[in-house]
N, CA, C and O atoms as a Tripos MOL2 file, in Angstrom:
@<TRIPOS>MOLECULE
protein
  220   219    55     0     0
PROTEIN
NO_CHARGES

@<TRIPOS>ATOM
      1 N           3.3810   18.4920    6.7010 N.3       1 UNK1
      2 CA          2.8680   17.3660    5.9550 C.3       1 UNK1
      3 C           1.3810   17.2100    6.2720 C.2       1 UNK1
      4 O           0.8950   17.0080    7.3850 O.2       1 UNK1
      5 N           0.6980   17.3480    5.0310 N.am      2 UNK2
      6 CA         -0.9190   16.9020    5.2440 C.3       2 UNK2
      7 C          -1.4160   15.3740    5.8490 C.2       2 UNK2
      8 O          -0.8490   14.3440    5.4840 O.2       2 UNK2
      9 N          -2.3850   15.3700    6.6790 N.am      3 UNK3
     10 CA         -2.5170   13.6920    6.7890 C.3       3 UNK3
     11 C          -3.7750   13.2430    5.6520 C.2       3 UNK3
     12 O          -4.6690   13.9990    5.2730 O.2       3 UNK3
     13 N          -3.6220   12.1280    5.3230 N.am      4 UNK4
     14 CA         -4.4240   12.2760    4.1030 C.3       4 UNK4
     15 C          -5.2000   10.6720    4.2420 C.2       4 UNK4
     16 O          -4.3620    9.8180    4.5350 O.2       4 UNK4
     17 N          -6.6560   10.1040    4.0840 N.am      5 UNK5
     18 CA         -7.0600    8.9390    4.2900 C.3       5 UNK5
     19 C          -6.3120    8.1240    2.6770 C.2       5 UNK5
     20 O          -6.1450    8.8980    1.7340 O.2       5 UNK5
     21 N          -5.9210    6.6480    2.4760 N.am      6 UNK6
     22 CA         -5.7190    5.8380    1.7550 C.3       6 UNK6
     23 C          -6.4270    6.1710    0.7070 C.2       6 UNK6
     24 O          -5.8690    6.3170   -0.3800 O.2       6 UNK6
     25 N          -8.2540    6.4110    0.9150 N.am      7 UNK7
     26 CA         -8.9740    7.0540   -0.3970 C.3       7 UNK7
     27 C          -8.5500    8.4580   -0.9800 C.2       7 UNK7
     28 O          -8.6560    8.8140   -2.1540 O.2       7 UNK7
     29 N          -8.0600    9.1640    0.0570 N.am      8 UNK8
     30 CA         -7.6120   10.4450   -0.8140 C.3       8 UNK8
     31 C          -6.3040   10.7470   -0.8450 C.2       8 UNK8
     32 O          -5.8810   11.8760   -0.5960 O.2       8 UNK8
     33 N          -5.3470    9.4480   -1.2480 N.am      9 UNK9
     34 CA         -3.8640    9.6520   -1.3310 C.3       9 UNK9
     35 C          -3.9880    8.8180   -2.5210 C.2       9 UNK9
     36 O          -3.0120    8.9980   -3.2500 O.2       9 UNK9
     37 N          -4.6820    8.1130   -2.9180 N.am     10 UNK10
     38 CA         -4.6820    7.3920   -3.8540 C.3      10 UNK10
     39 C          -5.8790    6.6500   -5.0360 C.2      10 UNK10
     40 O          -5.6560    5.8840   -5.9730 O.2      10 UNK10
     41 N          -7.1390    7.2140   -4.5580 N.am     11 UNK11
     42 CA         -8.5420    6.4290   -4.4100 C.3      11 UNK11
     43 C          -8.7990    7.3370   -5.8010 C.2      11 UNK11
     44 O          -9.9940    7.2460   -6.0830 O.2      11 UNK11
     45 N          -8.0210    8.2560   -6.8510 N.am     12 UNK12
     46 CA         -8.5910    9.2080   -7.7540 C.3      12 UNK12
     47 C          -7.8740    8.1370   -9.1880 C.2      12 UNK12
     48 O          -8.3220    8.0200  -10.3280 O.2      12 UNK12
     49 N          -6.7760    7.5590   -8.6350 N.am     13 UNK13
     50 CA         -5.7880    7.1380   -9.8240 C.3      13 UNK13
     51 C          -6.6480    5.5180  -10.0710 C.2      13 UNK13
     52 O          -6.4910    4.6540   -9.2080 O.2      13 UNK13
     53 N          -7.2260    5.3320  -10.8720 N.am     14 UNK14
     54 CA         -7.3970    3.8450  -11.6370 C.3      14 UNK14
     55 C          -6.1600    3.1230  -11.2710 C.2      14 UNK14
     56 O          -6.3680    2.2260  -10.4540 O.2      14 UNK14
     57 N          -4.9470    3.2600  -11.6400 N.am     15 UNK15
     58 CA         -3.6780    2.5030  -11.6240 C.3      15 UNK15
     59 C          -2.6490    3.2180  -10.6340 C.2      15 UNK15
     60 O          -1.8630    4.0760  -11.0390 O.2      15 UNK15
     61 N          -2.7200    2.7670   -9.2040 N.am     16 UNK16
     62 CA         -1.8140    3.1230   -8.7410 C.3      16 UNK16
     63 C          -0.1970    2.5350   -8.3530 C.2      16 UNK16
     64 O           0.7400    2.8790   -7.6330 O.2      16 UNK16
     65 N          -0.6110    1.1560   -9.5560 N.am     17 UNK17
     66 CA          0.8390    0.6540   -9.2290 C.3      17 UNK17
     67 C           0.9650    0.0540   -8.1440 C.2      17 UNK17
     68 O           0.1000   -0.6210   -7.5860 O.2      17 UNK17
     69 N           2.4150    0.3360   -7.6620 N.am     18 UNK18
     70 CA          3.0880    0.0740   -6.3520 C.3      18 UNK18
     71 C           3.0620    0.9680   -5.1330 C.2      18 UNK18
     72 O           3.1780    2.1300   -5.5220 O.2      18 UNK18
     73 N           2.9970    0.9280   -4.3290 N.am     19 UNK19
     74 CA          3.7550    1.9620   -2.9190 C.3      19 UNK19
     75 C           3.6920    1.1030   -1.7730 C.2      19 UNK19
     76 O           3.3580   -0.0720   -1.6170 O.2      19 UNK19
     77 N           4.1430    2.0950   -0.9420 N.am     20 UNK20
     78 CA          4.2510    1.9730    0.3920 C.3      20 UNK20
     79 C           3.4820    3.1520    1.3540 C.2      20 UNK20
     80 O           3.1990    4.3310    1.1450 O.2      20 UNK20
     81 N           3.3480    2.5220    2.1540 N.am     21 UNK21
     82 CA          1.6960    3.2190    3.2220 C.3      21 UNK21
     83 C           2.5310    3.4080    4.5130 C.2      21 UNK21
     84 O           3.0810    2.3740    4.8920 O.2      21 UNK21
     85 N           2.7500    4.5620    5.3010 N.am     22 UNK22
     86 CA          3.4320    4.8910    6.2730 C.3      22 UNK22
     87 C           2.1900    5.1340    7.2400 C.2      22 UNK22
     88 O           1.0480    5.3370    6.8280 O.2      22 UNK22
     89 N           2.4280    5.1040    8.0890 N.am     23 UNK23
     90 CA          1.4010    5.8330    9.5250 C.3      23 UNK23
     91 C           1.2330    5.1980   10.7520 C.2      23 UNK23
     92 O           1.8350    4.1630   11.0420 O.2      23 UNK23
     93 N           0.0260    6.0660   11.8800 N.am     24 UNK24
     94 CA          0.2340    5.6220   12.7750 C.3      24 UNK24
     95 C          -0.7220    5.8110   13.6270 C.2      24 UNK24
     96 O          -1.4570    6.7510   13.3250 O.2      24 UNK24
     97 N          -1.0370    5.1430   14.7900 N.am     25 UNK25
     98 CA         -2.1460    5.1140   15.2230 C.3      25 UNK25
     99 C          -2.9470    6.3860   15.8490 C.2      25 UNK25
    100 O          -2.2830    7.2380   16.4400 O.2      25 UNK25
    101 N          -4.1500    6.5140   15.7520 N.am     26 UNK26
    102 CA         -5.3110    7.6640   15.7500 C.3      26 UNK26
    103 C          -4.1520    8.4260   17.5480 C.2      26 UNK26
    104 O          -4.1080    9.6320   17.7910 O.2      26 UNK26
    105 N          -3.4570    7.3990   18.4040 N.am     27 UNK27
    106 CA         -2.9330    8.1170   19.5770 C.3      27 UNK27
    107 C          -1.6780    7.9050   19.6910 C.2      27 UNK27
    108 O          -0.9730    7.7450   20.6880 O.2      27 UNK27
    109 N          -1.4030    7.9160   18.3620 N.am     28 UNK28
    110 CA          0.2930    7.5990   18.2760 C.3      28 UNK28
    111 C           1.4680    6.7280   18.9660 C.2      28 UNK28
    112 O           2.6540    6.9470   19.2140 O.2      28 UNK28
    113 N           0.4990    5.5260   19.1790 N.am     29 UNK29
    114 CA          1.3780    4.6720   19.8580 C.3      29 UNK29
    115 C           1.4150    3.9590   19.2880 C.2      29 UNK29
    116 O           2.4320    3.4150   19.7190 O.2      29 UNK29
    117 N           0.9220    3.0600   18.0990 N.am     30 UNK30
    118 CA          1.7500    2.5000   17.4070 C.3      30 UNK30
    119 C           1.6710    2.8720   15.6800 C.2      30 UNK30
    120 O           0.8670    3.6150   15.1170 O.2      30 UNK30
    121 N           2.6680    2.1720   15.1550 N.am     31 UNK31
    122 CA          2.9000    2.4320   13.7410 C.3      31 UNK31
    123 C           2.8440    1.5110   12.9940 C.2      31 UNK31
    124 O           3.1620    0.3450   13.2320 O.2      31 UNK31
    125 N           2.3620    2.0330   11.8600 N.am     32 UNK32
    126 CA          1.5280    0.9090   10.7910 C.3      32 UNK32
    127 C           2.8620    1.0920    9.1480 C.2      32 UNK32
    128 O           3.3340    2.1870    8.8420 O.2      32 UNK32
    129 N           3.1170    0.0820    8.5550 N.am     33 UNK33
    130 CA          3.6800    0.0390    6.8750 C.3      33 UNK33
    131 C           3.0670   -1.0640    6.3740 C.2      33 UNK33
    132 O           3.0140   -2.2090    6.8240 O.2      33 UNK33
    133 N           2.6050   -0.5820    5.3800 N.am     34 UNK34
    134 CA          2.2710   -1.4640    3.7730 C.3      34 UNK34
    135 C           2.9740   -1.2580    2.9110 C.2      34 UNK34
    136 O           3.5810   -0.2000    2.7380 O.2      34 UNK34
    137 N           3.0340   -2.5540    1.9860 N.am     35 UNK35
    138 CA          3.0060   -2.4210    0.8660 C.3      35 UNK35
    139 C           1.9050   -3.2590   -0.1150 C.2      35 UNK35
    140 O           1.3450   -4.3320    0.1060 O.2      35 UNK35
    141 N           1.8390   -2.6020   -0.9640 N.am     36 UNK36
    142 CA          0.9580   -3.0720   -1.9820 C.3      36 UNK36
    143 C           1.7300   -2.6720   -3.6560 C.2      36 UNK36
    144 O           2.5560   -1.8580   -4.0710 O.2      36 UNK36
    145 N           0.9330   -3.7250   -4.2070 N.am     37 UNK37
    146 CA          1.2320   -3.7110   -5.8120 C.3      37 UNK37
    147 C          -0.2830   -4.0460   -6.6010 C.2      37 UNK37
    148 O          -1.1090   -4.9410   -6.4290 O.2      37 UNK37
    149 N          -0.2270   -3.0250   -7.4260 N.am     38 UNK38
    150 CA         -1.8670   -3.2010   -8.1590 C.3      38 UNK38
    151 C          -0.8680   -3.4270   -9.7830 C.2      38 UNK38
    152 O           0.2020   -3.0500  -10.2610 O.2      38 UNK38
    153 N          -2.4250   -4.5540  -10.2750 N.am     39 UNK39
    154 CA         -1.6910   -5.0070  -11.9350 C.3      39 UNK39
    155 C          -3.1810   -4.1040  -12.8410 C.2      39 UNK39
    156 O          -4.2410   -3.7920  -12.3000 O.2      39 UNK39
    157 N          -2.8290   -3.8850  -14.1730 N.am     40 UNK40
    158 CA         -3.5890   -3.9580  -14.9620 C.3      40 UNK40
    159 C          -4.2200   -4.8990  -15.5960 C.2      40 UNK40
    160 O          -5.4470   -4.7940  -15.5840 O.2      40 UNK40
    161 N          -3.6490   -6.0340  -16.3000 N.am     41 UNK41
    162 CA         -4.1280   -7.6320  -16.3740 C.3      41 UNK41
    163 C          -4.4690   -8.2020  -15.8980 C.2      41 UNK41
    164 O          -4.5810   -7.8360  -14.7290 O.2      41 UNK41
    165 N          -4.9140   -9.4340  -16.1680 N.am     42 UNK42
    166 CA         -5.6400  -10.4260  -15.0750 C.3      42 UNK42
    167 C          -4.4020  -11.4300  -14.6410 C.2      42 UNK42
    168 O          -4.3950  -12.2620  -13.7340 O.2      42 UNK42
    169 N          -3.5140  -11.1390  -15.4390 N.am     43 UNK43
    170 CA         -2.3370  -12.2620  -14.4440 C.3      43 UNK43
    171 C          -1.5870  -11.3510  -14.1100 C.2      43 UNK43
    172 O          -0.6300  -12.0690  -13.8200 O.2      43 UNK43
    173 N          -1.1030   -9.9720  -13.8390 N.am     44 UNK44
    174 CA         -0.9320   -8.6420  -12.7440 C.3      44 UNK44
    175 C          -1.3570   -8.8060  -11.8760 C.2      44 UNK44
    176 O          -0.8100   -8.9540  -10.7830 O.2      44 UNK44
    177 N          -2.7260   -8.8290  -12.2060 N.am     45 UNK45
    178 CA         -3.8460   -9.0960  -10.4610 C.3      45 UNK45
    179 C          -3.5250  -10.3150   -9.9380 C.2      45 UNK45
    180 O          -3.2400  -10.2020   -8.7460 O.2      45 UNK45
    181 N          -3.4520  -11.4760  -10.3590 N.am     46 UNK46
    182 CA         -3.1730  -12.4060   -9.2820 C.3      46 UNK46
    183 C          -1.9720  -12.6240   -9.0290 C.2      46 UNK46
    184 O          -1.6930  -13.7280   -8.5620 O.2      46 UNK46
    185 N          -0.9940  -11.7250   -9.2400 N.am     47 UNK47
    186 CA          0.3270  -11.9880   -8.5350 C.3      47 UNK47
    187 C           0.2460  -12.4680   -6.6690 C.2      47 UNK47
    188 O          -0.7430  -12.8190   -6.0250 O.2      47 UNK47
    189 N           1.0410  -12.3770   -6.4170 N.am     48 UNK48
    190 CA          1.1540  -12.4980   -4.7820 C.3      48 UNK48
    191 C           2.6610  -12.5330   -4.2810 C.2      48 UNK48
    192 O           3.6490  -12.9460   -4.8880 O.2      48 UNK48
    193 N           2.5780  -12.0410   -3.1300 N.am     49 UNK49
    194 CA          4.0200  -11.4750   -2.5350 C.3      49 UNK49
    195 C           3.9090  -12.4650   -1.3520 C.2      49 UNK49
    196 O           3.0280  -12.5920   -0.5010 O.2      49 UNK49
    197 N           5.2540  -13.2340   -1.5890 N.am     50 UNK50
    198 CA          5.7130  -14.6730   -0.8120 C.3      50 UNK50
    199 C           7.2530  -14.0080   -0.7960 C.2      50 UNK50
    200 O           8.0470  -13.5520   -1.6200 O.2      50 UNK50
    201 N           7.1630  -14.3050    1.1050 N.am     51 UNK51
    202 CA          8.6050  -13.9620    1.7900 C.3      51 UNK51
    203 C           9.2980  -15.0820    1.9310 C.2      51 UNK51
    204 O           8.9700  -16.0690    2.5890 O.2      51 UNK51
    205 N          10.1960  -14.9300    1.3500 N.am     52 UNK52
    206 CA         11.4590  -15.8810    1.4690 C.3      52 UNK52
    207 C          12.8330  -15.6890    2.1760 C.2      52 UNK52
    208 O          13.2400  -14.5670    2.4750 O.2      52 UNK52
    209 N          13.5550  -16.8680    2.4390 N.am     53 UNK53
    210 CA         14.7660  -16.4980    3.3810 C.3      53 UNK53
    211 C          15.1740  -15.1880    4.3010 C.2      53 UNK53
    212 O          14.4610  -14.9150    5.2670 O.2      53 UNK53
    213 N          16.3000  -14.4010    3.9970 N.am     54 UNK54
    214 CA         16.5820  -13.9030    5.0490 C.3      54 UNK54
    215 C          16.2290  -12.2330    4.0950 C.2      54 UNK54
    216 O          16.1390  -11.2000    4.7580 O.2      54 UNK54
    217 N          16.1250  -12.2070    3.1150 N.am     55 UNK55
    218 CA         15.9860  -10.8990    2.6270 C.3      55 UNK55
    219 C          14.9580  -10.3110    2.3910 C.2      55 UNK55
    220 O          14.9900   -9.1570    1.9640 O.2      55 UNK55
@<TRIPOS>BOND
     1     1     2 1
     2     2     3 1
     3     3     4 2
     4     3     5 am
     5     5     6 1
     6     6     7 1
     7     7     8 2
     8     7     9 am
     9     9    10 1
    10    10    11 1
    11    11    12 2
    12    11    13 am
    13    13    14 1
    14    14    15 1
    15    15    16 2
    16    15    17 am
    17    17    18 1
    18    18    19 1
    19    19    20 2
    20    19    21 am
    21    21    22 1
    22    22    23 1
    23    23    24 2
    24    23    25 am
    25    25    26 1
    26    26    27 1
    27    27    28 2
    28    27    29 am
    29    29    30 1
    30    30    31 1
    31    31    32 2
    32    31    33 am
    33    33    34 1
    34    34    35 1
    35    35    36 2
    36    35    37 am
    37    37    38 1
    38    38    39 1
    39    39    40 2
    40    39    41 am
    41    41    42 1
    42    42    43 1
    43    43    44 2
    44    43    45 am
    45    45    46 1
    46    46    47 1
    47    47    48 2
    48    47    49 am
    49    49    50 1
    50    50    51 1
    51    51    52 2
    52    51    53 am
    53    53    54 1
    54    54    55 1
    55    55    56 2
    56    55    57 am
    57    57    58 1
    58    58    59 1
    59    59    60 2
    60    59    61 am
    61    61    62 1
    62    62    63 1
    63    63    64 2
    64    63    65 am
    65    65    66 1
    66    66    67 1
    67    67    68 2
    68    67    69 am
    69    69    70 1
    70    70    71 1
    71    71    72 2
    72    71    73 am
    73    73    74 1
    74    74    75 1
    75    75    76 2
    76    75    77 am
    77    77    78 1
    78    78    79 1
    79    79    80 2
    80    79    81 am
    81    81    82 1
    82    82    83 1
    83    83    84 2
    84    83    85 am
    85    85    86 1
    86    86    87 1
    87    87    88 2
    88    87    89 am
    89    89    90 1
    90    90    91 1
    91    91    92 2
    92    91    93 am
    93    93    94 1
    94    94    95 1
    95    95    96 2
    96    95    97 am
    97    97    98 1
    98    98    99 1
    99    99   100 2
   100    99   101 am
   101   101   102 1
   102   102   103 1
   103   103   104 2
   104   103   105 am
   105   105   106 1
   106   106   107 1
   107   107   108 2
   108   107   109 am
   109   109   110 1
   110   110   111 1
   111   111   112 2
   112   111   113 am
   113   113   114 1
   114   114   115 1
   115   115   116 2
   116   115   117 am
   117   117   118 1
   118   118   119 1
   119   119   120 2
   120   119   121 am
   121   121   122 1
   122   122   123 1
   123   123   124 2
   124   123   125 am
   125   125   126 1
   126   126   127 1
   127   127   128 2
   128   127   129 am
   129   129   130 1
   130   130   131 1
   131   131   132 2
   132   131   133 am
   133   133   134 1
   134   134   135 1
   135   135   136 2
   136   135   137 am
   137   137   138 1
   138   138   139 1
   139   139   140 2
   140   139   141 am
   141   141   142 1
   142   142   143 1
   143   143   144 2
   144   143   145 am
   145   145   146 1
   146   146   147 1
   147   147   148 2
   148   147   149 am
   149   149   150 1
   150   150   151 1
   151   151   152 2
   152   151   153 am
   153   153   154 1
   154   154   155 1
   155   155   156 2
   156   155   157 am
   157   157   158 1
   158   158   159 1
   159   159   160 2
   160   159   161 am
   161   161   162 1
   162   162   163 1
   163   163   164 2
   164   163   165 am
   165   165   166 1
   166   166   167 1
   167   167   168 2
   168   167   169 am
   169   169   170 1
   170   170   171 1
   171   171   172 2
   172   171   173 am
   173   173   174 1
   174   174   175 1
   175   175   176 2
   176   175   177 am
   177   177   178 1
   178   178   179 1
   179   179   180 2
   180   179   181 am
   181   181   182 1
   182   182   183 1
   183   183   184 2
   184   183   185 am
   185   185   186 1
   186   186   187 1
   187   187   188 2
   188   187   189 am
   189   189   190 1
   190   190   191 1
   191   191   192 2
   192   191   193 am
   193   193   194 1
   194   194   195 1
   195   195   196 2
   196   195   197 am
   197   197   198 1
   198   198   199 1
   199   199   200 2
   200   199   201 am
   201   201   202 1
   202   202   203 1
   203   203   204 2
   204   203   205 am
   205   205   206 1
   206   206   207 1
   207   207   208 2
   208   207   209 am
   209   209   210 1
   210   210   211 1
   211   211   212 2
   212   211   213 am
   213   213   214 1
   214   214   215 1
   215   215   216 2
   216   215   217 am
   217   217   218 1
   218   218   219 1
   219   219   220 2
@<TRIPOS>SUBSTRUCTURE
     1 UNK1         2 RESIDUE 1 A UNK
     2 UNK2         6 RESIDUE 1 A UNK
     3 UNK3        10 RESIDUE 1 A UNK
     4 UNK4        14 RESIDUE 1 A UNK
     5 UNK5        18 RESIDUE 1 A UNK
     6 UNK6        22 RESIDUE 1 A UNK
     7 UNK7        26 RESIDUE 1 A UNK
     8 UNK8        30 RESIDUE 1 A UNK
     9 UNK9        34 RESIDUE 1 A UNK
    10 UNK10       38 RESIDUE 1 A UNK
    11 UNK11       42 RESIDUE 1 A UNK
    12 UNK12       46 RESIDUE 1 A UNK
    13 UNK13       50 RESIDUE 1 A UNK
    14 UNK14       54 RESIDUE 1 A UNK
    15 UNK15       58 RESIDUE 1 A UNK
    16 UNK16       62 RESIDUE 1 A UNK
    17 UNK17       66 RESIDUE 1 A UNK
    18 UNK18       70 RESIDUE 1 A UNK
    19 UNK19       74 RESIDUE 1 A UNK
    20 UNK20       78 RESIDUE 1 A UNK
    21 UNK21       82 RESIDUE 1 A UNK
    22 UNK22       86 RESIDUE 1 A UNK
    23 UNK23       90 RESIDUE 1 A UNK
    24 UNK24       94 RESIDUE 1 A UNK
    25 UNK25       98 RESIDUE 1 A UNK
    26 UNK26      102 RESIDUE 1 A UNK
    27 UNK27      106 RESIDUE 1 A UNK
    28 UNK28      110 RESIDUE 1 A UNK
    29 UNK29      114 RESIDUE 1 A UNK
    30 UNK30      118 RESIDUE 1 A UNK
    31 UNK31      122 RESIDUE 1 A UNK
    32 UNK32      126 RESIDUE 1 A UNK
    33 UNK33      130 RESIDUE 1 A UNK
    34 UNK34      134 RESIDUE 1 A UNK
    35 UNK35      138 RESIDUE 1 A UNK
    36 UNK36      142 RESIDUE 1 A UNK
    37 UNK37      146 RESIDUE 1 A UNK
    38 UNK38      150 RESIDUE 1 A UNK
    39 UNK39      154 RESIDUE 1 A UNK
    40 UNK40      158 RESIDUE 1 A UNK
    41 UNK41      162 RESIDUE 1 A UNK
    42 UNK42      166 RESIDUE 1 A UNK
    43 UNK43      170 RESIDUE 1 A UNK
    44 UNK44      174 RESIDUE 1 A UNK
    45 UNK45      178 RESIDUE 1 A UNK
    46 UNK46      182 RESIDUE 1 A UNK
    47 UNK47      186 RESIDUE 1 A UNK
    48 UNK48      190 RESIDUE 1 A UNK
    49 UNK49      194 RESIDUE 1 A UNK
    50 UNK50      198 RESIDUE 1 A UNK
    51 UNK51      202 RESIDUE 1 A UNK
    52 UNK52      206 RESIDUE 1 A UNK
    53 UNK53      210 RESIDUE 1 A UNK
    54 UNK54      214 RESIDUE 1 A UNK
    55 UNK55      218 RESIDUE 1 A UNK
């Protein structure tokens, strides 16, 4: 598996949607996840991700 920076896993696509971001630190002791969601519209873009209850 290549390691690849955030700009060059994704930084070519205008619309990358949704994903999830795996990795881990430059000495491998700890580990990093994202998620993100990109919109095309202007009410896409201001969505926002609010955690609720137990799920």
């Amino acid at each position: 598996m290549n390691q690849l920076s955030i700009q060059q896993a994704i930084g070519a696509n205008a619309y990358p949607g949704r994903g999830i971001l795996f990795g881990k630190s430059a000495d491998g002791m700890y580990a990093a996840m994202a998620y993100f969601i990109t919109g095309r519209s202007e009410n896409s873009r201001n969505r926002i991700i609010v955690e609720e209850g137990q799920g």
